[in-house]
N, CA, C and O atoms as a GROMACS GRO file, in nm:
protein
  580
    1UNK      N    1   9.236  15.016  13.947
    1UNK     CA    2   9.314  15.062  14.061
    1UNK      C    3   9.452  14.998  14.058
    1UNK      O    4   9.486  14.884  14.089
    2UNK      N    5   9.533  15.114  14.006
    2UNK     CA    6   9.670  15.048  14.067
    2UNK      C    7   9.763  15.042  14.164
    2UNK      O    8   9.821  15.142  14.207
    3UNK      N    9   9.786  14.908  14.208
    3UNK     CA   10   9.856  14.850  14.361
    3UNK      C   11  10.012  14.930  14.358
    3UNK      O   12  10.106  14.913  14.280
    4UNK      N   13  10.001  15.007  14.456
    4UNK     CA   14  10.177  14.988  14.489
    4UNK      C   15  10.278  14.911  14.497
    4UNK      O   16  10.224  14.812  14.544
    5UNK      N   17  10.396  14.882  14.483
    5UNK     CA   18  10.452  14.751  14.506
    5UNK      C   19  10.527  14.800  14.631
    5UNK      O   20  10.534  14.918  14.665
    6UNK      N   21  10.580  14.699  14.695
    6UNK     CA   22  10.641  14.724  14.878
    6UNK      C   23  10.759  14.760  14.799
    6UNK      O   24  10.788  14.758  14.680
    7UNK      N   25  10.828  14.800  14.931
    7UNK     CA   26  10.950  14.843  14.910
    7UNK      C   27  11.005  14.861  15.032
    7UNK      O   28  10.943  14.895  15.133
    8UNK      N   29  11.169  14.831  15.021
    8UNK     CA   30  11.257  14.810  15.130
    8UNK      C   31  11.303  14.983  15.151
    8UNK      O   32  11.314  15.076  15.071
    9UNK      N   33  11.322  14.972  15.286
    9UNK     CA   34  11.400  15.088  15.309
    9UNK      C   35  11.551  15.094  15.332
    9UNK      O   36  11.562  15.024  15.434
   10UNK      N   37  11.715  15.147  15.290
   10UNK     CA   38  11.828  15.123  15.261
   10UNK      C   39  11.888  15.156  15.391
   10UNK      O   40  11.818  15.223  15.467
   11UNK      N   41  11.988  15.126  15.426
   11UNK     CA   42  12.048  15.196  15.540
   11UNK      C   43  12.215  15.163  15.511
   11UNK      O   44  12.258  15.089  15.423
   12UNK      N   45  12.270  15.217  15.580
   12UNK     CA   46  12.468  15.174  15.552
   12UNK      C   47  12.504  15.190  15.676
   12UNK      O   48  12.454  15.286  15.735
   13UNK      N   49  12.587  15.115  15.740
   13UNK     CA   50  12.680  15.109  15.840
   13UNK      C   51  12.780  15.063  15.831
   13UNK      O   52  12.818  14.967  15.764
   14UNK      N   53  12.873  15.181  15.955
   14UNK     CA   54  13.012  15.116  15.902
   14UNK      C   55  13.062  15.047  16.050
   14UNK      O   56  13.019  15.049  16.165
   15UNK      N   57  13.193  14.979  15.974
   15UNK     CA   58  13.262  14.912  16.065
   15UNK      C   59  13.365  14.972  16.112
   15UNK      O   60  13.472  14.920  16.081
   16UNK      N   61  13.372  15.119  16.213
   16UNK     CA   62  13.497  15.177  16.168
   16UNK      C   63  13.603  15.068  16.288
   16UNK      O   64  13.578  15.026  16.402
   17UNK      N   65  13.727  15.051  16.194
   17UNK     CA   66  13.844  14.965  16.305
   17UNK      C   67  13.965  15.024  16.332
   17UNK      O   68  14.003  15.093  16.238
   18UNK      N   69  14.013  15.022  16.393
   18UNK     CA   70  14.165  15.091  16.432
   18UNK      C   71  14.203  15.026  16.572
   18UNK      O   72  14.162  15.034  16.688
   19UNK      N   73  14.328  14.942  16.485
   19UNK     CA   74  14.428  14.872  16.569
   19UNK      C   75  14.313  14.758  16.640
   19UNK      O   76  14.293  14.780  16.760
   20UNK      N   77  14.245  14.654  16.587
   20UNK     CA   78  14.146  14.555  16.649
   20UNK      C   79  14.023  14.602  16.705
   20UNK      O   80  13.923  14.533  16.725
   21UNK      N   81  14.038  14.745  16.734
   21UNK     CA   82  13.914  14.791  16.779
   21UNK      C   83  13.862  14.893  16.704
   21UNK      O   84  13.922  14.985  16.648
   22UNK      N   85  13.704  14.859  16.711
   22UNK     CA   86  13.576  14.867  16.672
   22UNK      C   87  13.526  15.016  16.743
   22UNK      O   88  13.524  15.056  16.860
   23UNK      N   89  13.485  15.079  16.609
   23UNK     CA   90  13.427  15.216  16.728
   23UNK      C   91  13.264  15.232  16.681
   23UNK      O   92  13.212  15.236  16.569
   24UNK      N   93  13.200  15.241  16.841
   24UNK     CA   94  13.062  15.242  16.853
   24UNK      C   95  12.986  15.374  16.910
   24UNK      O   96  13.051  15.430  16.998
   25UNK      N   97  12.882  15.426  16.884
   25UNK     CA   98  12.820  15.520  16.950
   25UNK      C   99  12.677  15.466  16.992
   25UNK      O  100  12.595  15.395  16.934
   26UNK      N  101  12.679  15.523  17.108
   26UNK     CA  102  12.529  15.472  17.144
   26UNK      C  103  12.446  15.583  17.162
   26UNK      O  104  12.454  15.703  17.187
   27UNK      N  105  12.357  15.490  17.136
   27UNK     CA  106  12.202  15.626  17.083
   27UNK      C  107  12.128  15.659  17.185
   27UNK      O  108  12.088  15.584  17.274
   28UNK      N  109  12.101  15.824  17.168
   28UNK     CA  110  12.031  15.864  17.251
   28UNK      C  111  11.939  16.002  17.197
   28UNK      O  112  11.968  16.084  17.110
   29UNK      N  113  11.798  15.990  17.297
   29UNK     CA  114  11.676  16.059  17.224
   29UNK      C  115  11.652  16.079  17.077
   29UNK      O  116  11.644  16.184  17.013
   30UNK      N  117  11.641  15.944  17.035
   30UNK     CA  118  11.587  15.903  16.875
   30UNK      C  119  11.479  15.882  16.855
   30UNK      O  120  11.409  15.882  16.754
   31UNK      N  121  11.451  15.847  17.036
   31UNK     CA  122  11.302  15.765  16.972
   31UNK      C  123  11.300  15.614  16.966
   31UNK      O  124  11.203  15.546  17.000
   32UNK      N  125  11.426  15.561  16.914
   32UNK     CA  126  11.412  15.407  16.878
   32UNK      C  127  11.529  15.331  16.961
   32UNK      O  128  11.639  15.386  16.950
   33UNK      N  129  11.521  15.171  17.072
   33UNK     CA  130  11.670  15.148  17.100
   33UNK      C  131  11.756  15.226  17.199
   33UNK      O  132  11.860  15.173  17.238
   34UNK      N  133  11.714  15.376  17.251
   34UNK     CA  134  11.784  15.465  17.284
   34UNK      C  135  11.872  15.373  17.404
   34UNK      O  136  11.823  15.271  17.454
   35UNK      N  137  12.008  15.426  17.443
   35UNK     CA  138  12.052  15.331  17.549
   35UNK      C  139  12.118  15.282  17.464
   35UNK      O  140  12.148  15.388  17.410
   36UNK      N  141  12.167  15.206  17.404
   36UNK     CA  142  12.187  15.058  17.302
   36UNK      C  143  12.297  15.164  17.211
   36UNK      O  144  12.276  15.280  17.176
   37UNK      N  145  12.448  15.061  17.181
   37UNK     CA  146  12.553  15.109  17.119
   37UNK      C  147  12.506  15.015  16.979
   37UNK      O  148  12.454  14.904  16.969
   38UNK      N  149  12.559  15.135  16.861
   38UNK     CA  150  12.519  15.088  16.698
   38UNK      C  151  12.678  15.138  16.629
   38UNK      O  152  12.771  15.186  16.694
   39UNK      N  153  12.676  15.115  16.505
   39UNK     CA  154  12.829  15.197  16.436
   39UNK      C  155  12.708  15.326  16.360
   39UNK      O  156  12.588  15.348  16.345
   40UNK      N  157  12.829  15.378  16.335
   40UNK     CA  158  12.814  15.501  16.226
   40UNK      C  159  12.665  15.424  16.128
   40UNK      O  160  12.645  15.309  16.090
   41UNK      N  161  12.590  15.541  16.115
   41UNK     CA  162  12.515  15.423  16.026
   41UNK      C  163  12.421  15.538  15.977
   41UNK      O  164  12.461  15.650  16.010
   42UNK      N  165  12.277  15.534  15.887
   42UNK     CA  166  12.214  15.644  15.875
   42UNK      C  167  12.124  15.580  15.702
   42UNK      O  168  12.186  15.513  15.618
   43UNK      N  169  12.018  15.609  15.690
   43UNK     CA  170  11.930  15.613  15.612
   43UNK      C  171  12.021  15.659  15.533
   43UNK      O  172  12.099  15.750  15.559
   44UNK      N  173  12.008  15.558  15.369
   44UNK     CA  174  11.994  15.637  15.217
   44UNK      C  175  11.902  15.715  15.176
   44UNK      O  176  11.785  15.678  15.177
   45UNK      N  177  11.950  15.872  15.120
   45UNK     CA  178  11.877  15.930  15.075
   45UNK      C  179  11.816  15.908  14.931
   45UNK      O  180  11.859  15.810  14.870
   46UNK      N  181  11.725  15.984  14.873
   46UNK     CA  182  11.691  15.958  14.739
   46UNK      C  183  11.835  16.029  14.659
   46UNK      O  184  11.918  16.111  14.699
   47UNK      N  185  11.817  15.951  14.524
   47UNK     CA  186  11.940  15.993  14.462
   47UNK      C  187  12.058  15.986  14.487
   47UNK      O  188  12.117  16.018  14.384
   48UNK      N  189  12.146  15.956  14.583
   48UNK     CA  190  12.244  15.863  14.613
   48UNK      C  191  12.288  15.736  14.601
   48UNK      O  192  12.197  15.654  14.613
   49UNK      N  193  12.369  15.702  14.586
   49UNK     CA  194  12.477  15.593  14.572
   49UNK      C  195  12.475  15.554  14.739
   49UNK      O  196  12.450  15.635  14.828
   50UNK      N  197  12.505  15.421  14.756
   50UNK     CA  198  12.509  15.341  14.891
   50UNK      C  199  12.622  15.406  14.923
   50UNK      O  200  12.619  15.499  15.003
   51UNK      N  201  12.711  15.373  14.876
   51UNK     CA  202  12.881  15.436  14.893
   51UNK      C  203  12.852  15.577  14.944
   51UNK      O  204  12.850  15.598  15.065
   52UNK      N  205  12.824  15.698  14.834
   52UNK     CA  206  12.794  15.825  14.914
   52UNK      C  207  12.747  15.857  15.011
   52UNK      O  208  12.790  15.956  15.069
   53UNK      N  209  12.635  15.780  15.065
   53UNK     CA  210  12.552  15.757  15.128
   53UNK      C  211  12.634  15.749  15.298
   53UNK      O  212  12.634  15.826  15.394
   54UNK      N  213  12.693  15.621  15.273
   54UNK     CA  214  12.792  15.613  15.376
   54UNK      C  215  12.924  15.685  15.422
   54UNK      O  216  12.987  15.656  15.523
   55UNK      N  217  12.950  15.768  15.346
   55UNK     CA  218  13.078  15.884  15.307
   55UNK      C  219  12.963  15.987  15.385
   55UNK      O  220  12.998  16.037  15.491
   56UNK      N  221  12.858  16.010  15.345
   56UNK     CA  222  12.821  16.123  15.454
   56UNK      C  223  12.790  16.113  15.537
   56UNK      O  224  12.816  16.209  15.609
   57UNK      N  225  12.721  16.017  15.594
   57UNK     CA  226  12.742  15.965  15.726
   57UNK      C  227  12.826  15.938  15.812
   57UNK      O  228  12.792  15.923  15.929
   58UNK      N  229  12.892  15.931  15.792
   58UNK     CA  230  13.064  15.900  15.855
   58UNK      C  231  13.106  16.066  15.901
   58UNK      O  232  13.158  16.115  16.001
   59UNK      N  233  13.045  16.129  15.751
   59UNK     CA  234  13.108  16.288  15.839
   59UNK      C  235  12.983  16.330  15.913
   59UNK      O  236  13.017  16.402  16.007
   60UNK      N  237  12.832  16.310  15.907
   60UNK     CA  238  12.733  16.340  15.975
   60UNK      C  239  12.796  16.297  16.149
   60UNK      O  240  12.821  16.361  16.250
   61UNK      N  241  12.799  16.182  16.116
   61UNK     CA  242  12.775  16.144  16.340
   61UNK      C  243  12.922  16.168  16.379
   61UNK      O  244  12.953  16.230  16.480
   62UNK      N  245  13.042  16.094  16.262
   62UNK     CA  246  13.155  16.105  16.352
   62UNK      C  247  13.263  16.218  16.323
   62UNK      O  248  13.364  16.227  16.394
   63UNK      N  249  13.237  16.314  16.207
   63UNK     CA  250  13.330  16.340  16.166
   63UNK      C  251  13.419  16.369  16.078
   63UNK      O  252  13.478  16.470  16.039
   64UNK      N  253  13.415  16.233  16.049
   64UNK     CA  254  13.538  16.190  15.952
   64UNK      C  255  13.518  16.235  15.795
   64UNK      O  256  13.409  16.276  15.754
   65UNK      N  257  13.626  16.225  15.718
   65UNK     CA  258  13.625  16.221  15.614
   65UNK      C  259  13.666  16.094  15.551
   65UNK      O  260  13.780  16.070  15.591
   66UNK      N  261  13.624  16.000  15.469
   66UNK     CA  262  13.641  15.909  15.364
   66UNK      C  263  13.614  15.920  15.247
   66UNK      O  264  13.505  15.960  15.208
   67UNK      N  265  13.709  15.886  15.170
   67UNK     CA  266  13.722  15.837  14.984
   67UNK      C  267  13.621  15.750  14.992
   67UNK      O  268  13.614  15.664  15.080
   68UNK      N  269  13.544  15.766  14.906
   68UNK     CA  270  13.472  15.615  14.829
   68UNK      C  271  13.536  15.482  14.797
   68UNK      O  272  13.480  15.373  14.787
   69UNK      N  273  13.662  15.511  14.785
   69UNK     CA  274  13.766  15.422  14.717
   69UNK      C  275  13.827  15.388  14.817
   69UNK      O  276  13.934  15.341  14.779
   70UNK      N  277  13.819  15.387  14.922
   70UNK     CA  278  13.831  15.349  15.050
   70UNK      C  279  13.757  15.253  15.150
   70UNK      O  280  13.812  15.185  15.236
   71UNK      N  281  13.618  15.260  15.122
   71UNK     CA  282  13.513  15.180  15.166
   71UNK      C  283  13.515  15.057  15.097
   71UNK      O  284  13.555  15.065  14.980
   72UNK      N  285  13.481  14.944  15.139
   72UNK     CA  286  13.438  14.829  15.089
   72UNK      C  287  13.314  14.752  15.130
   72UNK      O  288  13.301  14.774  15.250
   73UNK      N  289  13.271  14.717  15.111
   73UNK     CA  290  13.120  14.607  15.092
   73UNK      C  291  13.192  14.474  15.231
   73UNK      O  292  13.272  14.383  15.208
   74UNK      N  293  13.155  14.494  15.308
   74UNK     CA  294  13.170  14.369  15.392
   74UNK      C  295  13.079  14.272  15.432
   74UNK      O  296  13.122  14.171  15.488
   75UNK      N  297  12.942  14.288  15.410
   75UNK     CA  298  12.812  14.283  15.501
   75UNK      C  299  12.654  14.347  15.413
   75UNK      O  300  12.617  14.464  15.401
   76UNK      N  301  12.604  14.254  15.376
   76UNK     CA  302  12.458  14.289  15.345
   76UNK      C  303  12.358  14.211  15.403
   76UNK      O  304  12.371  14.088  15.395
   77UNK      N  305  12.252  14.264  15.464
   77UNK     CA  306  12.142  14.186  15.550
   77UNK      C  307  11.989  14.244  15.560
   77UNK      O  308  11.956  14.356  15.597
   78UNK      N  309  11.921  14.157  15.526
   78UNK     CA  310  11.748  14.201  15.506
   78UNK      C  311  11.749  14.172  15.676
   78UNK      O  312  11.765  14.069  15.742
   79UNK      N  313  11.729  14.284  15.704
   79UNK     CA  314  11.636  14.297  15.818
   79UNK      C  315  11.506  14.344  15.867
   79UNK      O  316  11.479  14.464  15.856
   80UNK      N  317  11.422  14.262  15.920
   80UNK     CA  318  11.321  14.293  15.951
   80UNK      C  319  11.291  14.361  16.112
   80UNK      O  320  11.307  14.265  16.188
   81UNK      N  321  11.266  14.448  16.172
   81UNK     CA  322  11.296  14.517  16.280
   81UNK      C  323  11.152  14.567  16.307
   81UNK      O  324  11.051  14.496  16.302
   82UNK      N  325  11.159  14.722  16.342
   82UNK     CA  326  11.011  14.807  16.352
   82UNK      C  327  10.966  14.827  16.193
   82UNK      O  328  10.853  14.868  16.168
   83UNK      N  329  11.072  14.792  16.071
   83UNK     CA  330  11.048  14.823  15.970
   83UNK      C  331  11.140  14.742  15.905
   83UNK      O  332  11.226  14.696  15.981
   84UNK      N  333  11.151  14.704  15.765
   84UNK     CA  334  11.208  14.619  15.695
   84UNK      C  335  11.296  14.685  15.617
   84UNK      O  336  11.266  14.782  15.547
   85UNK      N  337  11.459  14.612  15.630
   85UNK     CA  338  11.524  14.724  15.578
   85UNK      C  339  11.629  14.612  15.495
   85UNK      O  340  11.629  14.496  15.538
   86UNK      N  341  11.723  14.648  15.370
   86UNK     CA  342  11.812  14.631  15.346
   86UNK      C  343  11.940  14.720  15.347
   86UNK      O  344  11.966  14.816  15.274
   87UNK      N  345  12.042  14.646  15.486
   87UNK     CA  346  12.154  14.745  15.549
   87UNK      C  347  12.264  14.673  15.460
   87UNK      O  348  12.258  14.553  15.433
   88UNK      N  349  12.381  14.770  15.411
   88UNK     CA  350  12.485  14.750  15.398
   88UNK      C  351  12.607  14.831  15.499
   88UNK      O  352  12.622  14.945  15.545
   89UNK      N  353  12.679  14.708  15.503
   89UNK     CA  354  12.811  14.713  15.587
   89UNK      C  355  12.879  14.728  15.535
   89UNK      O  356  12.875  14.666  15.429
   90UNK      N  357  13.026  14.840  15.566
   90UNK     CA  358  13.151  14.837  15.468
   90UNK      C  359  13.247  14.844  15.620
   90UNK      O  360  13.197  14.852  15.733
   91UNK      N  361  13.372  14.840  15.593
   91UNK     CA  362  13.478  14.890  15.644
   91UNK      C  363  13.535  14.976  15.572
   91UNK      O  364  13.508  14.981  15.452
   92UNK      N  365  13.635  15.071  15.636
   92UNK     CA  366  13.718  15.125  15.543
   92UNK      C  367  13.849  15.207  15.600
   92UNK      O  368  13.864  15.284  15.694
   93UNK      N  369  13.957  15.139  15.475
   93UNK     CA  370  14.115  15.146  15.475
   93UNK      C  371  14.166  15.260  15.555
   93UNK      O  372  14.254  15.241  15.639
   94UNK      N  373  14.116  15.375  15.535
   94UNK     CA  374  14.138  15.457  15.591
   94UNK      C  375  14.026  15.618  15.588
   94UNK      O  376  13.928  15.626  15.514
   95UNK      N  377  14.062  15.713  15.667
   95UNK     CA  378  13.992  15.833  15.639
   95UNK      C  379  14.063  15.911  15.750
   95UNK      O  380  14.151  15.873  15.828
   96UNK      N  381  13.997  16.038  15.738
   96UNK     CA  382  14.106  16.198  15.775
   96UNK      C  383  14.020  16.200  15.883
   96UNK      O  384  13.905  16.161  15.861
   97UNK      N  385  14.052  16.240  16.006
   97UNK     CA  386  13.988  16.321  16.100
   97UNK      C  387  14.002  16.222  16.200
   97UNK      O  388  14.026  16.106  16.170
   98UNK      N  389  13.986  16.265  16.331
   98UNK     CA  390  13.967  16.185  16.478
   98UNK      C  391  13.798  16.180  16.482
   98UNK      O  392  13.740  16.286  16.462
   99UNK      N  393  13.719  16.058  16.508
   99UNK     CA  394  13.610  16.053  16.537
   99UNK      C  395  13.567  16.077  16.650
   99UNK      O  396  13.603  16.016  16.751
  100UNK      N  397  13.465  16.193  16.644
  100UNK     CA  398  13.382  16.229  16.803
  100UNK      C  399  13.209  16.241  16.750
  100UNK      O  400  13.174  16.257  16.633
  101UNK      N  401  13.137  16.231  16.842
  101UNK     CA  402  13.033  16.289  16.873
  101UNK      C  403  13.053  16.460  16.771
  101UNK      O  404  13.116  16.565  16.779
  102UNK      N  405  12.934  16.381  16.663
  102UNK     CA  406  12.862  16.542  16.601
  102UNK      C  407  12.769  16.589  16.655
  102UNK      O  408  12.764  16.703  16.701
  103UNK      N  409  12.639  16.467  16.657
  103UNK     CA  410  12.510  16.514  16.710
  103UNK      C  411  12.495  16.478  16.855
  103UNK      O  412  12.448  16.365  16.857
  104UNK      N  413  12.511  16.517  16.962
  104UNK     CA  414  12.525  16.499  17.087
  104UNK      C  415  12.358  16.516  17.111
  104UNK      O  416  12.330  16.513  17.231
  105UNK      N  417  12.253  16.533  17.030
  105UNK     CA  418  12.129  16.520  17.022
  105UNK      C  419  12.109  16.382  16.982
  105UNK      O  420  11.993  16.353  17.012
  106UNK      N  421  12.170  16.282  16.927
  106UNK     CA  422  12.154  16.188  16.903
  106UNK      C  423  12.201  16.028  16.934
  106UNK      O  424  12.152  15.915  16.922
  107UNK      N  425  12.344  16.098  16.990
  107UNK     CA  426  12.445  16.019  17.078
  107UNK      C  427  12.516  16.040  17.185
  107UNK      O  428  12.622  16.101  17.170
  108UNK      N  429  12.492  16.014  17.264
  108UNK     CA  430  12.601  16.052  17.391
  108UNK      C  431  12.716  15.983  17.415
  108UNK      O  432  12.815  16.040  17.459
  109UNK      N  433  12.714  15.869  17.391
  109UNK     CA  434  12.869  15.807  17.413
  109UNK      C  435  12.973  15.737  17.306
  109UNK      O  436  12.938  15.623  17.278
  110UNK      N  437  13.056  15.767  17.262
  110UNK     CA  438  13.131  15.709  17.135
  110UNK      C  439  13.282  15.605  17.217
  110UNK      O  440  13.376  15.654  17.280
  111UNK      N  441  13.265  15.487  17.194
  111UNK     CA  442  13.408  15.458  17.239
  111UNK      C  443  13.458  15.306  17.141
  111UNK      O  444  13.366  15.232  17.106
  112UNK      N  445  13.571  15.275  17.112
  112UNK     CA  446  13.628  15.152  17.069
  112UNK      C  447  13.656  15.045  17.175
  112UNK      O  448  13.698  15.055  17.291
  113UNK      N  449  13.617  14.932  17.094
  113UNK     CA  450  13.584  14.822  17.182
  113UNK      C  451  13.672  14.684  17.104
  113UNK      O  452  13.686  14.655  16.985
  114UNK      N  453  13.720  14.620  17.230
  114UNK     CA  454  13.757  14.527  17.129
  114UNK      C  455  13.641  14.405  17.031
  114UNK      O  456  13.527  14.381  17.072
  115UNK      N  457  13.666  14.377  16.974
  115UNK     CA  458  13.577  14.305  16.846
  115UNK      C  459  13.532  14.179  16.924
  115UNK      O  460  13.442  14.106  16.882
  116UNK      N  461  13.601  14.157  17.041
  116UNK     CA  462  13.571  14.004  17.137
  116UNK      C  463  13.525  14.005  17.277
  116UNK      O  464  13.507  13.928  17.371
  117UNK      N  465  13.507  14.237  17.221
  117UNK     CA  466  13.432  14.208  17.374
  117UNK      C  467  13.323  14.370  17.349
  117UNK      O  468  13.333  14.485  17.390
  118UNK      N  469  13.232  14.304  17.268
  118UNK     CA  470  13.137  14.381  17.266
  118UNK      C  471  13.046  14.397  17.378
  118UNK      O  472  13.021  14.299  17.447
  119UNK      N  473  12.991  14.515  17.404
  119UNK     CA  474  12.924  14.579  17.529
  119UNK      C  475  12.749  14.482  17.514
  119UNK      O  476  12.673  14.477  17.418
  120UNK      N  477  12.740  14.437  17.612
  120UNK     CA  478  12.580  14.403  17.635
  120UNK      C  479  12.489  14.438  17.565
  120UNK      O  480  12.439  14.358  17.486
  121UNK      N  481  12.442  14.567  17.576
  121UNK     CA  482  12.389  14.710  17.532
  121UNK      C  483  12.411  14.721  17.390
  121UNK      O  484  12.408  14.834  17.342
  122UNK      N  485  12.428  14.643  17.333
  122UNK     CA  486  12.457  14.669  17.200
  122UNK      C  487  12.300  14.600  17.074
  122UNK      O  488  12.249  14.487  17.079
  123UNK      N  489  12.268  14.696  16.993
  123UNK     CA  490  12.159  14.609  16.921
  123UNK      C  491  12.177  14.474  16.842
  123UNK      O  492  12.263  14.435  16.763
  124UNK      N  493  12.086  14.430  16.882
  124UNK     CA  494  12.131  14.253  16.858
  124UNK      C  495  12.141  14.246  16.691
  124UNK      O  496  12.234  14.172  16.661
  125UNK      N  497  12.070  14.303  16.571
  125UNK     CA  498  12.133  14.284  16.455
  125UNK      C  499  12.264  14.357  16.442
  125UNK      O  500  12.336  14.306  16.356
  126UNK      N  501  12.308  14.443  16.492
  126UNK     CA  502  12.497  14.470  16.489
  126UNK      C  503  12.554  14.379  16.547
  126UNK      O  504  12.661  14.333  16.507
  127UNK      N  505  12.494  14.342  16.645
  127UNK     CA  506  12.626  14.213  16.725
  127UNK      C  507  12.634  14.081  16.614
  127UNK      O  508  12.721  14.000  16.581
  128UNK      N  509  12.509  14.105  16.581
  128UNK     CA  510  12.476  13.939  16.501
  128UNK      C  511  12.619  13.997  16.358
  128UNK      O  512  12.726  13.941  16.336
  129UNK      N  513  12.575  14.089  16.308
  129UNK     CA  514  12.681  14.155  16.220
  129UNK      C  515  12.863  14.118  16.226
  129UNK      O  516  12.951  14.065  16.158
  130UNK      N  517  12.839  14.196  16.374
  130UNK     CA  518  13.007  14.150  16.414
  130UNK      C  519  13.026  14.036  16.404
  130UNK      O  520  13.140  14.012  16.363
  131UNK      N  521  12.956  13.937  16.426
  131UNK     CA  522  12.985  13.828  16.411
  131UNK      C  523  13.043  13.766  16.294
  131UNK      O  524  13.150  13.708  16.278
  132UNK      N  525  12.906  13.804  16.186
  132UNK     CA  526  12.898  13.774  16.080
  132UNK      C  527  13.044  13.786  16.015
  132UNK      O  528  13.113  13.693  15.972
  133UNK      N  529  13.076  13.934  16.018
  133UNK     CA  530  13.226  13.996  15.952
  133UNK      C  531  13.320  13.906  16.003
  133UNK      O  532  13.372  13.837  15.916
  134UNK      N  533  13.369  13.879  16.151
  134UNK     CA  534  13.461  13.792  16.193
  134UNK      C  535  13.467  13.670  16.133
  134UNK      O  536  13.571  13.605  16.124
  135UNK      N  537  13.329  13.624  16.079
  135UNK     CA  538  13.368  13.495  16.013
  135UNK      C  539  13.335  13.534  15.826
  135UNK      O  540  13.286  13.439  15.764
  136UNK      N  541  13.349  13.600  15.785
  136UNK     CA  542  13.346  13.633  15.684
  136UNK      C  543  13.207  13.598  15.578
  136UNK      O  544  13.199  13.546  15.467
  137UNK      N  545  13.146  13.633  15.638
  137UNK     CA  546  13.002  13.560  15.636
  137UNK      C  547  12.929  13.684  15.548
  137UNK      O  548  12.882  13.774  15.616
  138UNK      N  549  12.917  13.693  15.415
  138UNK     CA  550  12.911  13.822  15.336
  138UNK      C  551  12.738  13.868  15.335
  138UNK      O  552  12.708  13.984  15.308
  139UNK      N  553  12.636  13.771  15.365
  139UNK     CA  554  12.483  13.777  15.362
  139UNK      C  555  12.388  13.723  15.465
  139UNK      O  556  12.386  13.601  15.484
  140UNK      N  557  12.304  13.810  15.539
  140UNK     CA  558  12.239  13.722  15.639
  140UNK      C  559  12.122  13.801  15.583
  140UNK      O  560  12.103  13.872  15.484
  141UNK      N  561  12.038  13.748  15.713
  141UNK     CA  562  11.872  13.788  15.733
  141UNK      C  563  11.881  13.797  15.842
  141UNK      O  564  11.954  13.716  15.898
  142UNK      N  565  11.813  13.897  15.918
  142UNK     CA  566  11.788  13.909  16.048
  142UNK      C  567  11.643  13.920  16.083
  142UNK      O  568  11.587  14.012  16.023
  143UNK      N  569  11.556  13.839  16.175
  143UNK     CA  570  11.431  13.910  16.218
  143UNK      C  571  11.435  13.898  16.340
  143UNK      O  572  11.471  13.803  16.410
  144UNK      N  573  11.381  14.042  16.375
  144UNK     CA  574  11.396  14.136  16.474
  144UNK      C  575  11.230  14.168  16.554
  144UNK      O  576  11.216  14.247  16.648
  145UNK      N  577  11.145  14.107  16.506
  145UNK     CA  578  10.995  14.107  16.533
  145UNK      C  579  10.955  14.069  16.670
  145UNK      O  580  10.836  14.066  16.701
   0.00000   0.00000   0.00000
């Protein structure tokens, strides 16, 4: 009988910033957290690149369009939550479009915040995140249990 081996599940979020502030959407009827502000963020699919990964996501919830060559690696963290995941964080230089609400099935409120005054309501491994980035802090662990 042969054993499966575990395996992590991937996720990407971004940091989008403009002019000191941070833009957040908070989730609603997911199922998970609902209530609670997160960034742009979204499961890797099979066969993708982390980078792509996060390039479609960015146009999935907000919108936007971004270069690959635009994104950067700011943030990687094993988190353990309802499920065990390894998330990567990027920022990025720039991209085309004004960000709004795509899935209004999934989010109801999108707004920028300053970076020193994040909302209550926010899930505690992103805040722990923001943190992290402000101090340039490139690897954590989070448990969320």
């Amino acid at each position: 009988m042969m054993n499966e081996r575990f395996s992590l599940r991937a996720a990407v979020h971004l940091l989008l910033i403009k002019n000191g502030k941070l833009l957040l959407l908070r989730r609603f009827n997911t199922g998970w957290e609902d209530g609670k502000y997160s960034l742009i963020a979204g499961h890797v699919d099979g066969n993708e690149t982390i980078t792509l990964a996060m390039v479609r996501e960015a146009k999935e919830e907000a919108g936007i369009t971004i270069d690959p060559k635009d994104l950067h690696a700011v943030h990687v963290m094993h988190r353990k939550s309802d499920k065990e995941y390894i998330d990567f964080y990027f920022i990025a230089d720039s991209w085309d479009g004004d960000p709004h609400i795509v899935e209004p099935d999934k989010a109801d409120d999108m707004l920028w915040v300053d970076l020193n005054d994040i909302p209550e309501n926010i899930l505690p491994h992103i805040q722990n995140v923001i943190a992290n980035y402000q101090q340039k802090i490139f690897f954590s662990e989070f448990n969320w249990i």
